[in-house]
C-alpha positions in Angstrom: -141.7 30.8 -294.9 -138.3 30.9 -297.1 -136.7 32.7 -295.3 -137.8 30.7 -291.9 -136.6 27.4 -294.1 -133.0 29.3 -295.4 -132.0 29.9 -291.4 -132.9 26.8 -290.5 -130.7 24.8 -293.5 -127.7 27.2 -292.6 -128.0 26.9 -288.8 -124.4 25.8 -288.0 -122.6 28.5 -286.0 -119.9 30.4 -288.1 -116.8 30.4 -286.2 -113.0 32.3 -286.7 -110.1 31.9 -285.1 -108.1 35.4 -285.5 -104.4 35.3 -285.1 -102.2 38.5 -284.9 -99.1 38.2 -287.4 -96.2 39.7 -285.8 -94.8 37.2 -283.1 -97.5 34.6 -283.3 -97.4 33.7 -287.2 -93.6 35.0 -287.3 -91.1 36.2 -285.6 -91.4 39.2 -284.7 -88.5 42.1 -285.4 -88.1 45.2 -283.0 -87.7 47.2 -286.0 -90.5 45.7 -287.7 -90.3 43.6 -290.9 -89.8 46.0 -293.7 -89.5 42.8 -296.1 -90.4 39.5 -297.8 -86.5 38.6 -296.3 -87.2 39.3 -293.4 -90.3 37.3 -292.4 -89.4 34.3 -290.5 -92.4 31.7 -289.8 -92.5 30.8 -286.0 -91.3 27.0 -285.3 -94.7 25.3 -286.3 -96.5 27.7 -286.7 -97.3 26.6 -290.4 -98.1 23.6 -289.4 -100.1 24.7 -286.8 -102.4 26.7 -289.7 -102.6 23.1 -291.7 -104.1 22.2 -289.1 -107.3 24.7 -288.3 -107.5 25.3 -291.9 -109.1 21.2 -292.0 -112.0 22.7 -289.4 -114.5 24.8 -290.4 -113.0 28.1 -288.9 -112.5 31.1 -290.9 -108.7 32.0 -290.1 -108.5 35.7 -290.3 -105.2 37.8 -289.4 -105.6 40.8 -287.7 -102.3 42.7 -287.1 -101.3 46.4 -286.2 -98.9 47.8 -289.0 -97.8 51.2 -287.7 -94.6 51.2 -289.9 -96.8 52.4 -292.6 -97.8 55.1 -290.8 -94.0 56.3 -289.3 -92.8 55.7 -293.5 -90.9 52.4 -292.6 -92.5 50.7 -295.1 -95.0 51.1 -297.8 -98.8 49.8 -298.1 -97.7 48.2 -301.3 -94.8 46.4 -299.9 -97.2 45.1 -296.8 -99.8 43.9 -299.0 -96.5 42.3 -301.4 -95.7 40.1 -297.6 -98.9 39.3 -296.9 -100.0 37.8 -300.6 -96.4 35.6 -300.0 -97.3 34.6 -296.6 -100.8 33.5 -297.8 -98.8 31.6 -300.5 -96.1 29.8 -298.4 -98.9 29.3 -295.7 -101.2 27.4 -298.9 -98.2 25.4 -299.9 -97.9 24.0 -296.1 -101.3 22.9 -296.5 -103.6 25.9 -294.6 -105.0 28.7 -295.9 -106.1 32.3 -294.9 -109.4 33.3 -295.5 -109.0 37.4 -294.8 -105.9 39.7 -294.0 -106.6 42.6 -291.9 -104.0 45.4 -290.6 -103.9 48.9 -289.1 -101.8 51.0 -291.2 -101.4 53.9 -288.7 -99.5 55.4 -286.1 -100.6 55.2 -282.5 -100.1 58.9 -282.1 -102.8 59.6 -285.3 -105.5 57.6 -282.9 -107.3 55.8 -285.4 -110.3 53.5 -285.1 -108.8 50.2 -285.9 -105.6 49.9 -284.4 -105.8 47.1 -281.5 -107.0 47.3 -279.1 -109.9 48.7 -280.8 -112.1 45.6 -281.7 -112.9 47.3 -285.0 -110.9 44.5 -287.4 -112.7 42.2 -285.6 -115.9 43.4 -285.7 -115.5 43.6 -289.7 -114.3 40.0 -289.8 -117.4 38.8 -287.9 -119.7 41.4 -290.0 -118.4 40.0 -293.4 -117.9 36.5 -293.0 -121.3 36.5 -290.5 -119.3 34.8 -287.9 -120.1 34.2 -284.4 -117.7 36.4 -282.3 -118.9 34.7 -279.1 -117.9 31.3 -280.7 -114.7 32.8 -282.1 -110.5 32.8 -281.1 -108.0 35.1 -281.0 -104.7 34.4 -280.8 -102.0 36.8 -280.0 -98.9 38.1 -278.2 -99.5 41.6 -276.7 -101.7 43.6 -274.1 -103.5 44.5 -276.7 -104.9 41.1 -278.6 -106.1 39.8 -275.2 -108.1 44.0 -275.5 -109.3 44.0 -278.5 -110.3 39.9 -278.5 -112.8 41.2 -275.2 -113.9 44.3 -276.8 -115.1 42.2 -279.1 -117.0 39.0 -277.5 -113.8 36.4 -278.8 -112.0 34.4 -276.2 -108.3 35.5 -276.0 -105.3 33.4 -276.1 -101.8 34.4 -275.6 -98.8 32.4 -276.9 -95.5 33.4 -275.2 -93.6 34.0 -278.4 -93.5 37.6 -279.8 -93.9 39.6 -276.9 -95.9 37.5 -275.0 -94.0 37.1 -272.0 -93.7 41.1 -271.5 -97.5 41.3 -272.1 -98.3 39.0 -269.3 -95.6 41.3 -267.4 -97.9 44.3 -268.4 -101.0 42.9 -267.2 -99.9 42.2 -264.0 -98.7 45.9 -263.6 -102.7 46.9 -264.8 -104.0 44.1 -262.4 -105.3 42.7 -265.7 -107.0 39.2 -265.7 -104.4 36.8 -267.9 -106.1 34.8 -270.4 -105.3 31.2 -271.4 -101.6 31.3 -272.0 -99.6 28.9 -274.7 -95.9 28.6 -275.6 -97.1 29.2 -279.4 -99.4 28.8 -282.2 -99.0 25.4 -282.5 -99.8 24.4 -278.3 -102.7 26.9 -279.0 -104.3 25.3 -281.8 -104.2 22.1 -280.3 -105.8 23.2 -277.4 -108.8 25.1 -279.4 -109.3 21.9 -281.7 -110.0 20.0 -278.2 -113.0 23.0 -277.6 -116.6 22.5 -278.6 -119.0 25.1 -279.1 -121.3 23.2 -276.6 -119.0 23.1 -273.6 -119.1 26.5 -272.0 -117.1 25.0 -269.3 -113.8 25.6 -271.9 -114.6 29.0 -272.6 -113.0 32.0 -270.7 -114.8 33.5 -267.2 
């Protein structure tokens, strides 16, 4: 009977919106950033994370980091960028509730790296968040992938390499998601959605 009464008071869905880093959260470098110097917010894209982080989403970054595993860049220095992101991104006003990256090389074929849904999958297994109910915003192939693999809706923001990815699915006869020109067009478009109008969701 507890336990029946403990679901009950906790019944409000547990949503995230995911967000890859690397052209979606900042520019993103063809050599990758190797830096703190070199990380360069998108144009409103810290305003943008204000924004969600005054809904009850969990905001979770998800991001491939395969300059770790080709030596460009140590773990230490990755985690060093992402605790100053989190802290630039707090003093705009948002917040980031979970980091998660792929350190490896797509030749070592690893679980994680996108498009595996793996990073989701741990995001929505420790925050006990409804994938289904869940975003994912990114720039590549591979976010609009791994989003599906895992139950999330997809959204692609042209920034990054967005524009080549929708230039890759249309090689691979691939279904485009939503598409937005960034972070900022996206998150006002998912505050407009309500977990009750499945007419918003992807088909």
């Amino acid at each position: 009977m507890c336990r029946f009464l403990a679901q009950h008071m906790d019944a409000r869905v547990k949503r995230a919106v995911f967000i890859d880093r690397d052209g979606v959260i900042n520019v993103n470098r063809p050599n990758n950033v190797t830096s703190w110097d070199e990380f360069i917010f998108e144009v409103g894209s810290l305003d943008a994370l204000a924004r969600l982080s005054a809904t009850d989403f969990y905001l979770i970054v998800v991001s491939n980091q395969s300059a770790i595993g080709r030596g460009q860049i140590s773990q230490a220095t990755v985690e060093t960028i992402h605790a100053q992101m989190r802290q630039a991104i707090e003093r705009g006003g948002g917040r980031i509730d979970r980091v998660y990256y792929c350190p490896h090389a797509p030749e070592e074929k690893c679980s994680c790296r996108k498009p595996s849904p793996e990073m989701l999958l741990r995001g929505g297994a420790e925050l006990g968040v409804a994938l289904q109910e869940s975003f994912f915003v990114g720039d590549w192939i591979d976010d609009v992938r791994a989003a599906r693999n895992a139950g999330a809706t997809p959204l692609l923001v042209r920034t990054g390499r967005g524009e080549r990815a929708l230039e890759e699915m249309q090689k691979v006869n691939m279904p485009p998601p939503r598409v937005f020109a960034n972070l900022a067009e996206a998150v006002e478009w998912i505050l407009t959605q309500t977990s009750d109008a499945p007419e918003n969701k992807e088909t």
